[in-house]
Residue, then its C-alpha position, 0 to 999 in steps of 0.5 A: x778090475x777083476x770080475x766074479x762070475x760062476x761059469x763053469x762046465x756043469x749043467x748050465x754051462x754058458x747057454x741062455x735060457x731058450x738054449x737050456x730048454x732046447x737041451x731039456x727037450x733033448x734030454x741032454x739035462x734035466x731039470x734036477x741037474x739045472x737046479x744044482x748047478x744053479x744052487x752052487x753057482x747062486x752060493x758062490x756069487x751070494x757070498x762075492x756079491x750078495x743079493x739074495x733075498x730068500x733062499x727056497x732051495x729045498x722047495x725046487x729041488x722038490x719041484x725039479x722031480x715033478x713033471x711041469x708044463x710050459x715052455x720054460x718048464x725046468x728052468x731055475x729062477x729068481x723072483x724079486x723081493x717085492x712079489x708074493x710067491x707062496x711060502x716065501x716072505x716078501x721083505x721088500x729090502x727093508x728092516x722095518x718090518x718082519x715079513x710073514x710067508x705069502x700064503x699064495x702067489x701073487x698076481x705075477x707070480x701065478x703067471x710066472x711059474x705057469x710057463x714052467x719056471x722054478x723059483x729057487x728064491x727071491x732077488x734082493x732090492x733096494x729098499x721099497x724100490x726106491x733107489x737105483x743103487x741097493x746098499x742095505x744099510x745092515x747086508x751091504x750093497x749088491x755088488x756088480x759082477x763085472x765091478x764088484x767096487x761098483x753097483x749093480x744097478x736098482x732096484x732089481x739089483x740082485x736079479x741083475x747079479x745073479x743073471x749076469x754072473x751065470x747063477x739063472x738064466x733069467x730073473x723076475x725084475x720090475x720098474x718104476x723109474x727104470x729099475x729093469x733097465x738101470x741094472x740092465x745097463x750096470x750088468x751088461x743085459x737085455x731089459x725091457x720094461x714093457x707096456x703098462x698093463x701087458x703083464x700080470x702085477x700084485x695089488x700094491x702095484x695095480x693100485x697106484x694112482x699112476x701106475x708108474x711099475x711094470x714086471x718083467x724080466x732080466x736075461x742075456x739075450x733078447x731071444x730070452x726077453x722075447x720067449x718070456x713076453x711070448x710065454x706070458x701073453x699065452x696065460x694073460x693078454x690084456x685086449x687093448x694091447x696089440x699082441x706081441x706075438x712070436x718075435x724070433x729074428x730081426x725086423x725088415x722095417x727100417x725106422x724113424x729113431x729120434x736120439x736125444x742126450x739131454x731133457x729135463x734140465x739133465x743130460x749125459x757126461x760127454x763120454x756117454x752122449x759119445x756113446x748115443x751118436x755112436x749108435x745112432x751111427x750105427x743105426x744109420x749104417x744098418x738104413x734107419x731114419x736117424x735125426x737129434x732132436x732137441x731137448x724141448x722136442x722131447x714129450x716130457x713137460x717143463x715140470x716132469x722132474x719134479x712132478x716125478x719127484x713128488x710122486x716118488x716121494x708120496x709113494x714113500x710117505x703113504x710106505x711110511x705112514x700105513x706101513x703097519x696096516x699095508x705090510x705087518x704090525x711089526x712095522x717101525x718107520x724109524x728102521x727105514x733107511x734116509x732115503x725112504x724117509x727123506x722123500x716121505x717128509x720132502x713129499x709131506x711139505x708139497x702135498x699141496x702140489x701133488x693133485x696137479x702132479x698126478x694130473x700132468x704124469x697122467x696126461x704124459x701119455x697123450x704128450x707121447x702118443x702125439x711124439x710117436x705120430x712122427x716116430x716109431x722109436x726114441x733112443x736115449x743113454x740108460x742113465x746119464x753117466x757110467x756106473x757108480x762106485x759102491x757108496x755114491x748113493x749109499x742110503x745112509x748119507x744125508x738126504x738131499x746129497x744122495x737126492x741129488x745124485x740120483x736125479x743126475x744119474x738117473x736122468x732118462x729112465x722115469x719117462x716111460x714110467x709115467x707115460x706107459x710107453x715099453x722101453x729097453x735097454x741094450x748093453x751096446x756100449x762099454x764105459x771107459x773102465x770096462x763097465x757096460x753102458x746101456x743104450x735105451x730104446x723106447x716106443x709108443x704103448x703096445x710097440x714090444x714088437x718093434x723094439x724086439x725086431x730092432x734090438x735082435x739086429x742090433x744085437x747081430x751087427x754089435x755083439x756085446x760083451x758077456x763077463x764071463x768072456 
């Protein structure tokens, strides 16, 4: 296994992000310097790794010798290429259309740059979001850092790369069905998917009718994930939420954590359910309340898989039908990849079906606000089994065989989606070839603040492996 990485003793170094800031208030770098070294580094792991979308280079070393205000001011970036950003096109991993340049920011690209972030480009994604593996049938995959033979997780792929390789200390990243946390786990990060509604979205996110995605970021440390939910909350907070306010060290609360390695029909391979009861062992050495619990106990209904398939493949099927009113008049269905499209015609034979889906995936939140009356955190595997080499879910192979390698492999992940409930995933284990292997941590809406103070103890009593090591 020979890893690829871009760290090195230049202006970055090995610090995170809070450490970068500290360094700027000190004037022991500037901001300039942090956006060159990223420059060279992201160069360098684009040509190893692939998975940047756009390149505005030019832009931030413009903004770099302006003066910003934020916590983050300075600091250099990456945004998914599925949010506006001024000036920059939003291709959504596709070839089906040519994107024009955003005029303005996007919702959460306003609130981005407002903690004083630079954006050096956008992040390359799996089509539309759609796949947890971002093979472009034209670019290549994104390859994984620590793997380059294996993937780097989707749909956030690119962010994921390039965070864990060393060229940002911090990415944009969204989920829909556990596109923060899969790449979390393939790379070896901290990512939280938080509460549905705690931060800013774009239109075309806002406006589902389960509002299944949720932005947030992908780092190295949960000190950085904390800062940017920190940061975020201080330019939007929605009233309803609990803030989450400044979580800097671990909880003195011990918990009730409910572990499970199997629902909805699927579960882990014996080698990751090994994992889970290792940390639920560790769990129960640092004095939480840990029970397994079984596979009917967990709140998600006999007909969650496939309620969440057929909403998945709707979201495809509305892609594919109004593409040229939602995106451009250059759009051409055909040039999307067999993915995108095989769930748009698996959806159209069911639509019959869909109303009810809707339906239940909504009435998923109270099904999980009863669990958590009895629990404050559940603990799952990420994902079902180790990471995937480069090919397993290429888009370009037949329909129903990658279909069935996804649901297999992404088995956990889609719940919280449907519910709203935060989760995490924290790289607490390592695979039998070397690879991270995440562990999952959710909480009922509004509970950041709970899996924040649980995962910087976890990440005290079980430090977990950087690449670049």
């Amino acid at each position: 296994m020979t890893r690829v990485h871009a760290f090195t003793d230049d202006a970055l170094g090995d610090d995170d992000t809070v450490g970068l800031v500290a360094r700027l208030r000190a004037r022991k770098v500037s901001p300039g310097e942090l956006v060159e070294a990223s420059i060279a580094r992201m160069e360098k792991l684009d040509a190893a790794l692939g998975g940047l979308a756009y390149a505005a280079f030019d832009e931030a070393r413009r903004e770099s010798v302006t003066r910003r205000d934020g916590f983050f001011a300075g600091i250099p970036t990456l945004v998914k290429d599925n949010c506006d950003v001024a000036g920059m096109p939003t291709q959504h991993g596709t070839d089906a259309f040519t994107a024009r340049r955003a005029e303005v920011d996007g919702e959460f690209a306003r609130t981005y740059r407002a903690t004083g972030m630079l954006v050096l480009g956008k992040s390359q994604l799996s089509e539309f979001g759609f796949s947890a593996a971002a093979e472009h049938p034209r670019l290549g995959p994104v390859r994984n850092p620590w793997d380059p033979d294996h993937i780097a997780g989707a749909s956030s792929a690119g962010a994921a790369a390039f965070v864990a390789g060393g060229a940002v200390p911090i990415a944009h990243a969204n989920d829909g069905g556990g596109s923060i946390r899969i790449p979390a786990h393939a790379c070896g990060l901290v990512g939280l998917k938080p509460t549905r509604g705690r931060v800013p979205q774009d239109a075309l996110h806002r406006q589902m009718p389960v509002r299944i995605v949720a932005d947030g970021v992908l780092t190295r440390s949960v000190r950085d994930t904390a800062a940017f939910l920190r940061e975020s909350e201080k330019h939007y907070r929605r009233l309803d939420l609990p803030p989450i306010g400044d979580i800097t060290r671990p909880s003195h609360r011990r918990l009730k954590v409910a572990f499970v390695t199997s629902w909805a029909g699927r579960g882990a391979t014996p080698e990751v359910r090994e994992q889970v009861v290792a940390t639920a062992a560790l769990l129960e050495e640092l004095g939480h309340h840990v029970t397994e619990i079984a596979e009917q106990d967990v709140p998600v209904g006999d007909t969650f898989a496939d309620d969440f398939l057929l909403y998945w493949g709707f979201l495809a099927m509305v892609v594919v039908r109004s593409g040229r009113w939602t995106f451009d008049r250059s759009w051409d269905a055909s040039r999307c990849d067999h993915l995108t499209l095989g769930l748009a015609r698996y959806a159209a034979r069911r639509l019959h079906r869909l109303p009810a889906a809707i339906a239940r995936l909504r009435s998923s939140q109270r099904q999980s606000r009863r669990f958590f009356a009895g629990q404050d955190v559940i603990l799952t595997p990420t994902v079902a089994s180790p990471t995937p080499r480069i090919g397993h879910l290429d888009p370009t192979q037949d329909f129903d065989t990658v279909l069935e390698r996804l649901l297999d492999w992404v088995a956990f992940t889609p719940l919280q989606n449907a519910t709203g409930d935060p989760s995490l995933s924290l790289p607490l284990a390592t695979s039998a070839s070397g690879l991270p292997q995440g562990m999952c941590f959710s909480a009922a809406a509004g509970g950041e603040a709970t899996l924040l103070g649980l995962a910087y103890e976890l990440e005290r009593a079980r430090p977990w492996a950087r690449v670049q090591d």
